[in-house]
Residue frames relative to the residue before (quaternion, step in Angstrom):
aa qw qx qy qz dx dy dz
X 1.0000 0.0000 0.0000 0.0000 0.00 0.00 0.00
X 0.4156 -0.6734 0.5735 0.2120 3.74 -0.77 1.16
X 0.7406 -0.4006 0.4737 0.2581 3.42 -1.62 0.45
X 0.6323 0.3337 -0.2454 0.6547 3.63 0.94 -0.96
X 0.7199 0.1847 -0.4928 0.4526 3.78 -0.69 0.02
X 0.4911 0.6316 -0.4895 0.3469 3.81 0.41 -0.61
X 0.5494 0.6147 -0.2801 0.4918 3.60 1.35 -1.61
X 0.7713 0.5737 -0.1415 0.2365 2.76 0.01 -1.97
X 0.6515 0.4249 -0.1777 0.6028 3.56 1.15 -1.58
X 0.6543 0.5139 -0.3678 0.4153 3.88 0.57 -0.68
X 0.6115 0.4948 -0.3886 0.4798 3.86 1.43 -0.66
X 0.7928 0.4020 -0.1063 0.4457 3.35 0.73 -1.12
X 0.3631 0.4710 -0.4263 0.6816 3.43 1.44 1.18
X 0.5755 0.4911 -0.3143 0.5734 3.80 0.64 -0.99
X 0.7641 0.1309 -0.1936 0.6013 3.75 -0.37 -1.29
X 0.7457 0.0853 -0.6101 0.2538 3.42 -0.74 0.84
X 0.2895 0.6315 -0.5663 0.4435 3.57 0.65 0.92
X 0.7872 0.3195 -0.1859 0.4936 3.27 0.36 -0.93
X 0.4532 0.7134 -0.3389 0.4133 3.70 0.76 -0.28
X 0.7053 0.3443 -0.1148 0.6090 3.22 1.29 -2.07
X 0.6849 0.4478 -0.3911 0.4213 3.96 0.52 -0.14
X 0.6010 0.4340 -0.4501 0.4978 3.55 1.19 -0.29
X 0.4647 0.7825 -0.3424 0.2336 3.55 1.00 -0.70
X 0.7242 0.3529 -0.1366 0.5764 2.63 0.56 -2.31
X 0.4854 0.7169 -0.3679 0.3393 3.79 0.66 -0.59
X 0.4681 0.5337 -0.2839 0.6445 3.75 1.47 -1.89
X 0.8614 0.3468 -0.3199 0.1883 3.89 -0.39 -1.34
X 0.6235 0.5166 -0.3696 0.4559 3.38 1.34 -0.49
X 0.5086 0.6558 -0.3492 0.4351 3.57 1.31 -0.58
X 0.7562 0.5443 -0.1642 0.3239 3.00 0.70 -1.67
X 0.6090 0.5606 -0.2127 0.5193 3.58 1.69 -1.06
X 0.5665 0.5177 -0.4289 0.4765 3.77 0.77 -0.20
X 0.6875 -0.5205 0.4050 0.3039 3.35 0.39 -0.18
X 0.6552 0.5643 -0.3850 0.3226 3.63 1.49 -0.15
X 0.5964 -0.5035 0.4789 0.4017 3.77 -1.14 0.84
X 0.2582 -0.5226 0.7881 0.1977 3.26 -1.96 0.69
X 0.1791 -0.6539 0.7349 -0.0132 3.83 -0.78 1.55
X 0.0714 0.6602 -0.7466 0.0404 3.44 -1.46 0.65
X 0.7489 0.4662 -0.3529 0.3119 3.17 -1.51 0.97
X 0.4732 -0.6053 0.2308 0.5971 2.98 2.16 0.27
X 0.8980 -0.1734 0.1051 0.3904 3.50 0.85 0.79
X 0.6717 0.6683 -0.2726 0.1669 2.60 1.46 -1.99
X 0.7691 0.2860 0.0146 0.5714 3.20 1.27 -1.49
X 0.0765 -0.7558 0.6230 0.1864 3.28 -1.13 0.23
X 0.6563 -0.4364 0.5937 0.1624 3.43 -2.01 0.10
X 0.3309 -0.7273 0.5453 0.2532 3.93 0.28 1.47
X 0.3820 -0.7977 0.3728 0.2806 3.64 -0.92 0.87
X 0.4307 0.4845 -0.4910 0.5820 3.70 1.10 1.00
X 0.6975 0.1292 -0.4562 0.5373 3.64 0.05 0.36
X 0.2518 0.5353 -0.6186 0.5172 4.03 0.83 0.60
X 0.8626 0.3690 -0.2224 0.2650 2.82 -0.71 -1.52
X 0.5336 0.7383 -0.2183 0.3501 3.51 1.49 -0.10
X 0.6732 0.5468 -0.0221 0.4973 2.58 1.53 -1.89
X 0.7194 0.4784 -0.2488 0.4379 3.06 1.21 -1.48
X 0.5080 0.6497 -0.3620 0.4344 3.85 0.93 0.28
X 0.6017 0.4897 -0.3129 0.5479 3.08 1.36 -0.12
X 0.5059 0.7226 -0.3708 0.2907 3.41 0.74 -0.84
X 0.7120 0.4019 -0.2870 0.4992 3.53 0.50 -1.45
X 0.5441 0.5396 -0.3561 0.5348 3.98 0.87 -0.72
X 0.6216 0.3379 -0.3807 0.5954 4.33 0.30 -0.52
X 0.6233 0.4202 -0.4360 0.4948 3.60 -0.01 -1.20
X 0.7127 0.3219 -0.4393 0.4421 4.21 -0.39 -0.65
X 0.7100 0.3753 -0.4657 0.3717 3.46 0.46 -0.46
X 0.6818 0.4444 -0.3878 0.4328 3.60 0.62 -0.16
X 0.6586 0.5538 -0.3576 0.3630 2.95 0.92 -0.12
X 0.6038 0.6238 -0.2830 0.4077 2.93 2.03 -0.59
X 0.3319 0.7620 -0.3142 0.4587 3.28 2.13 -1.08
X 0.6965 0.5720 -0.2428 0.3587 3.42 0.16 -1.94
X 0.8244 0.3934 -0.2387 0.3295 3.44 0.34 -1.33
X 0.5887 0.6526 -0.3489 0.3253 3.15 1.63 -1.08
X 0.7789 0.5413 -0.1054 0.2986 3.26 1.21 -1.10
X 0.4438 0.6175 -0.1991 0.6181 2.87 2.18 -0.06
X 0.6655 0.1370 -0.3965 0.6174 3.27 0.76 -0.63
X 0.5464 0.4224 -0.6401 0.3366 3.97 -0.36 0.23
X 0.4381 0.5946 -0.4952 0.4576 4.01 0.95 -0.95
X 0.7989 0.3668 -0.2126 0.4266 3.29 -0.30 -2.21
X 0.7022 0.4004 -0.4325 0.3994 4.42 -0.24 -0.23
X 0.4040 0.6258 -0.4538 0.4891 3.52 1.60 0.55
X 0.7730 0.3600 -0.1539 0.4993 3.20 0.82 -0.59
X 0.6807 0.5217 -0.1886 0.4784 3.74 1.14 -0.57
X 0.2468 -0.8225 0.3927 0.3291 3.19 2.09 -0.55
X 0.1881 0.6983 -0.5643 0.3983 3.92 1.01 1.40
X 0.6430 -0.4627 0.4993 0.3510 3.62 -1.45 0.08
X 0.6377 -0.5215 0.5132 0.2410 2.74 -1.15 0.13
C-alpha cells in the first residue's frame, strides 16, 4: 500500500467516523421532540415521520462505523505486512 492510499483510506475512516457520531447525534436530537426543517427552515418534516426516519440513523451510523473499521484494519496490515 503506497503512502497516498494509506492517506487516502486514513481520511475516509475519519469522515465516516464522524458521519456515525453526527448520526447517532441526528437520533438523540430527533427523540426530544425537535422538527427536522429542510430548506433553510422554510419547511419542516411532521415529527412522526421524524421519528421514522430517525430509526434508521443508528442502522447508517453501524454501517459507517463498520466502513471505519474495515479501513483501519486495511491501514493497520500495512504495517503487520497482511493483504490488503
Amino acid at each position: 500500500m503506497s503512502t497516498a492510499n494509506y492517506e487516502y483510506k486514513r481520511k475516509q475512516a475519519e469522515t465516516a467516523r464522524y458521519e456515525a457520531a453526527d448520526l447517532r447525534e441526528l437520533n438523540t436530537i430527533s427523540r426530544c421532540g425537535l422538527d427536522i426543517r429542510i430548506n433553510y427552515g422554510t419547511k419542516y418534516v411532521p415529527h412522526h415521520i421524524a421519528l421514522r426516519i430517525s430509526d434508521q440513523f443508528p442502522i447508517w451510523a453501524d454501517e459507517y462505523e463498520a466502513l471505519a473499521d474495515r479501513l483501519e484494519s486495511e491501514m493497520e496490515s500495512m504495517f503487520t505486512g497482511g493483504n490488503e
